[in-house]
N, C-alpha and C positions, 0 to 999 in steps of 0.2 A: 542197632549200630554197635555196641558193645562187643559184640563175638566179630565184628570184622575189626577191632584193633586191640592188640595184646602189645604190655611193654615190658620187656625182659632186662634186668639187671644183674649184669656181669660183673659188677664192682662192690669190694667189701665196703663197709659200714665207715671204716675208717681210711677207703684209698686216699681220699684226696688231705685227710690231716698228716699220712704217714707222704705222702708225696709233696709238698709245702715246705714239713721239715727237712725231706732230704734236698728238698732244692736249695732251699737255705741255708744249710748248714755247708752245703757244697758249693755252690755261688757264691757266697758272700766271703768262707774263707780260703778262693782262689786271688790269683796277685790282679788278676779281671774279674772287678767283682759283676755277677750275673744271674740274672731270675728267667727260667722259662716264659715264653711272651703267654702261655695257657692261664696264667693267674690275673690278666686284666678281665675275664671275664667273669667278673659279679655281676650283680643285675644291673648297678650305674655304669660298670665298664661296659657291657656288652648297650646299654640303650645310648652309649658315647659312640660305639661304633657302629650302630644303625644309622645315625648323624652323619657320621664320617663315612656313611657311604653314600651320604646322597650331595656331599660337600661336592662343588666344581674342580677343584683342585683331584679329586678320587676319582679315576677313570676306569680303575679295573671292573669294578663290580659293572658298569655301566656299558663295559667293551665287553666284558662276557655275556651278561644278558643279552645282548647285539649278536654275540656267533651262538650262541644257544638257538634264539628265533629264526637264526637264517639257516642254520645245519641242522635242526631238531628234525627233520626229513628224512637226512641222512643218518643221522642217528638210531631214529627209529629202526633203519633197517637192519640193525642187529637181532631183530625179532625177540628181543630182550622180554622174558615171561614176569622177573622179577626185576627193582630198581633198587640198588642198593646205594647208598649213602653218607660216605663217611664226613662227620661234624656237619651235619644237615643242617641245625641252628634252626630257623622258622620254617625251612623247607622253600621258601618264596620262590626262588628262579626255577626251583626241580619241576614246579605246574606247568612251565614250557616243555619238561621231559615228559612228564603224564599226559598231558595234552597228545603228544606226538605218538610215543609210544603203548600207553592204554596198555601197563601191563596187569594182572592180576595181583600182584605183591609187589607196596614200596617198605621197605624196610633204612629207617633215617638212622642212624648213629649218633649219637652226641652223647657229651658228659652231664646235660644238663635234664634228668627227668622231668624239670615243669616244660621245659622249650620243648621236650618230644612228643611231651602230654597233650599240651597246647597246639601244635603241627598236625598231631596226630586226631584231633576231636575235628580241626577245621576241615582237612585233606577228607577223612572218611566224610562230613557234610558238602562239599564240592564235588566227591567222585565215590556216586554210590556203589559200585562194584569193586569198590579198591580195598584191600584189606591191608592194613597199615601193622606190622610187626617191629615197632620200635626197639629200638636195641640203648641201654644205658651200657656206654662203654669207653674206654681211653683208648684208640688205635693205635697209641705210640705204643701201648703195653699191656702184652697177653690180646693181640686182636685176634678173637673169635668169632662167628658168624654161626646161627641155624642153617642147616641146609634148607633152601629153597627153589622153588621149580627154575629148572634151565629153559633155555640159557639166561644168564645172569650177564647187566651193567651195573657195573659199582662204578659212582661216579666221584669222584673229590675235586670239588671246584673252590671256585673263592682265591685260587691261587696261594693256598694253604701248603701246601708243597714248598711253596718257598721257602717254610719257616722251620725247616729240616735242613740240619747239616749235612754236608755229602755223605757222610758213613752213616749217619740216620736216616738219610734218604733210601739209600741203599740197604738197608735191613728192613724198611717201610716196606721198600714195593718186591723183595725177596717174601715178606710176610704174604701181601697181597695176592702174590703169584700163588703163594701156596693155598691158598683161600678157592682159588678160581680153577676152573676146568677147561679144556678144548673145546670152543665154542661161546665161550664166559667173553667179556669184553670190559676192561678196563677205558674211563674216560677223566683225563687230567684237563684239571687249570691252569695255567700258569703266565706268570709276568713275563714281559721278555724285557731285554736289554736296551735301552735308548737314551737320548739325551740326558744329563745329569739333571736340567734344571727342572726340567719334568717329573722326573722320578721321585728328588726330594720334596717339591712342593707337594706331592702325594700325602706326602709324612708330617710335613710341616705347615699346615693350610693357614691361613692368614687368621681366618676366626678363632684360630684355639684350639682349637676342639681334638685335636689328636695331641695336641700338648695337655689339655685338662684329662684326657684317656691313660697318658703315658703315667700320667701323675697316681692317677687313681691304684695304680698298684700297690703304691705306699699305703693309701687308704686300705686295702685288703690284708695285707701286713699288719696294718696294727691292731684291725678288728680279732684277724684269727690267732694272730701269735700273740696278741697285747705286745707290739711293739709302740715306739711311741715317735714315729718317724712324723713332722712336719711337712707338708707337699712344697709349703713354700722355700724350706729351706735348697730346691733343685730346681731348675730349669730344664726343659724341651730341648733335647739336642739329635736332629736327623743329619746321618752323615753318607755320603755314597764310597762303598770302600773297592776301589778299582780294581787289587789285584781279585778279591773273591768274587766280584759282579756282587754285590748283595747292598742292599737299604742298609744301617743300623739306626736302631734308636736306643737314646741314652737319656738318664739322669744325669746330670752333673751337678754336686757340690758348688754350689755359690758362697760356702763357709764352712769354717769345720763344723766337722758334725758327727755325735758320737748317740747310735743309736741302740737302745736296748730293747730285746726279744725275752718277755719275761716270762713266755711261754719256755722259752729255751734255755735260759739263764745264760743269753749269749748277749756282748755287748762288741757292733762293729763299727768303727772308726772309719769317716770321709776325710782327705785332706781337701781344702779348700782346689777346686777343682778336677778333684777327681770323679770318676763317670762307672756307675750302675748300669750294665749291657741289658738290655731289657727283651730285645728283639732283632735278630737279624732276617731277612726278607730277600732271597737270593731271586736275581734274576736272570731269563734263563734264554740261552740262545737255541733254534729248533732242533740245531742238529746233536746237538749237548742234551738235552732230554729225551731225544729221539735213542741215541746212545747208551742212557741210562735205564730205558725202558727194556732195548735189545737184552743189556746184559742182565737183567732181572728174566727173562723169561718172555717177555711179552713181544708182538708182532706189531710196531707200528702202522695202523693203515691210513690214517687222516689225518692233516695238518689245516687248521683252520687258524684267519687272524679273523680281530675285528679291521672295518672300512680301514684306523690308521696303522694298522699294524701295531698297536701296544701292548699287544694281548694272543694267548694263543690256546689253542685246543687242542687237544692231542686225542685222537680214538686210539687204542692198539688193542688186539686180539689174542685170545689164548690159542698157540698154534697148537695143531694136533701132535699126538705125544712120538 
């Protein structure tokens, strides 16, 4: 079993301490103060958002599994030899891809080597022909790939797209494009645009639970930077922001609060009410993604929702050169 899974690590030793600081030294002394939403995932962040996807309030995860089952047909017919994967996390939904598709090569992406480690022992024990080439990688920076057999799906679900600014978005799927070949097939996630009271309660779920998530980054801040941030002293704040169509979520100061990074010998000041940008979550209308895809290079050819339409899938294809 061994020789059918290899995991490759693309990241130096110290990426993710030299990327923490720069976000924090750059977030925290902007007049908005803000942390990349990629730091809620330690191990309690990330088993907070296992939770929070099985909360009723969370519809996305539960609408894309839904168009995955019923397009995984269609899908398939890209005659996709390898599945590629960016921020695969346990790999769980992609078994509807494997199932359908039965390529020879899945190759998952994540920043997380135990979570690839892990995806990658189960997947080769469920599907003994599959040879799992794990990739440890940050796709916002330096995304690189092995070449593997064509034609290639590289797939980004979870609606993780969202959490890319326009011009980040736009240098993602520029990178992408240059990744893939004529015949290669890109497959997106994404939120769409709907009612407000829907969207926020996504964020904001009655038990908690994405309120004790949001918090938990302060926890990750203090363990790596020895800061000595209190969770209590911030409340859960989701806001829907109209003119950008996007989620936000915030900290807000319930008091002053003056907090030091003794990692950094940096000390940053809350005024009582002021709000830590933790996370924006854009969401997205078809023809506006469909748009965004065209000008990156790629041929949209599928548009799929779930039953309520909350949710959507996009195939596009690498056209010939």
């Amino acid at each position: 079993m061994k020789d059918r899974i290899s995991v490759e690590d693309l990241l130096s030793a110290d990426h993710f301490e030299r990327e923490l600081r720069a976000d924090v030294v750059k977030g925290f002394g902007s007049a908005q103060k803000s942390l990349p939403p990629k730091w809620f995932y330690d191990d309690e962040g990330s088993l907070l958002f296992e939770r929070i996807t099985g909360l009723p309030e969370y519809y996305p995860s539960r609408a894309e599994r839904e168009i995955l089952g019923d397009r995984a047909a269609r899908i398939a017919e890209t005659g996709a030899r390898s599945l590629i994967e960016l921020g695969s996390g346990s790999s769980e939904k992609t078994r509807i891809l494997l199932d359908a598709l039965h390529p020879e090569v899945y190759v998952p992406v994540d920043v997380s080597r135990g979570a690839l480690e892990a995806a990658a022992r189960g997947l080769s024990s469920a599907y003994p022909g599959l040879a799992v080439r794990a990739v440890v990688g940050d796709f916002q920076h330096d995304l690189r790939l092995p070449r593997f057999q064509a034609p290639r799906l590289l797939a980004f679900l979870g609606g993780t797209i969202g959490n890319l600014l326009p011009e980040q978005r736009e240098r993602f799927l520029s990178d992408v494009r240059g990744l893939l070949e004529p015949g290669d097939a890109l497959l997106v996630g994404a939120d769409l645009v709907k009612d407000v009271p829907t969207l926020v309660a996504a964020y904001d779920d009655a038990e908690g639970v994405t309120a004790a998530f949001n918090k938990n980054v302060l926890k990750v801040l203090n363990r790596r930077l020895r800061a000595d941030f209190d969770p209590e002293d911030f409340e859960h704040v989701a806001r829907w922001d109209e003119d950008g169509e996007r989620i936000e979520m915030r900290l807000r100061a319930v008091r002053e609060v003056t907090a030091e990074f003794a990692e950094l010998g940096l000390a940053v000041r809350f005024e009582k009410g002021e709000e830590l940008l933790t996370e924006t979550s854009a969401k997205f209308r078809p023809d506006g993604l469909r748009g965004e895809l065209v000008r990156a290079g790629f041929e949209p050819r599928h548009w799929w929702t779930d039953a309520g339409a909350r949710y959507g899938l996009c195939l596009a294809a690498v056209p010939p050169s």
